[in-house]
N, C-alpha and C positions, 0 to 999 in steps of 0.2 A: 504494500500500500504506500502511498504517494504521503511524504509529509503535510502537506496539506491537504489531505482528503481526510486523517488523523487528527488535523488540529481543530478542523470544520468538525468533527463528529466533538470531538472532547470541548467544544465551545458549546454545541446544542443541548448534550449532555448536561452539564454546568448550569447552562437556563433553564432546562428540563424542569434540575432539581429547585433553582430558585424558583419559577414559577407555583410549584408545587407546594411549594412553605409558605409562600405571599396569595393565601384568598380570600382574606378579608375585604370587603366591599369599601372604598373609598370612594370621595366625589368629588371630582376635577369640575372647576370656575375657569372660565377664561371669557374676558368682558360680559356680557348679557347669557352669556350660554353657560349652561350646568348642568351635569351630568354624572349618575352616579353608577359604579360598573367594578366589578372584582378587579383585584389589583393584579390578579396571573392576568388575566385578560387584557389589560392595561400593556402588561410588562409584554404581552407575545403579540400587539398592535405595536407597538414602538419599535420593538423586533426586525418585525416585517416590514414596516416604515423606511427602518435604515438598511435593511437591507434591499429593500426596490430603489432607496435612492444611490446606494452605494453603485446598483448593477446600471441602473441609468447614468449615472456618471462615467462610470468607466467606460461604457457602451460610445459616449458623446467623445473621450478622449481618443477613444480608440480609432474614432473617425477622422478627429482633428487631427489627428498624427498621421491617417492615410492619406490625407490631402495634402 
């Protein structure tokens, strides 16, 4: 197995288990909008968040770079 295919399992791993001890229900304000939502849930949207923004950026570099 590829060192980074390793590092990717043992990083999801790792969130796995913190989502899994974080389910308490918190509520996120941000100006006029409030919303109240389990914190694993919270924590695996933020996740997936930065990692669509991570693959969309790299995606935009990789193009800048072909041109």
């Amino acid at each position: 197995m590829s060192f980074k295919l390793v590092l990717s399992l043992l990083i999801v791993v790792i969130a796995g288990i913190f989502i899994v001890q974080n389910t308490t229900v918190v509520e996120i304000r941000f100006l006029f909008w409030a919303v109240s939502m389990s914190r694993a849930l919270l924590i695996v949207v933020l996740l997936a968040t930065g990692a669509a923004l991570a693959w969309l950026l790299q995606g935009y570099l990789f193009l800048r770079r072909r041109q």
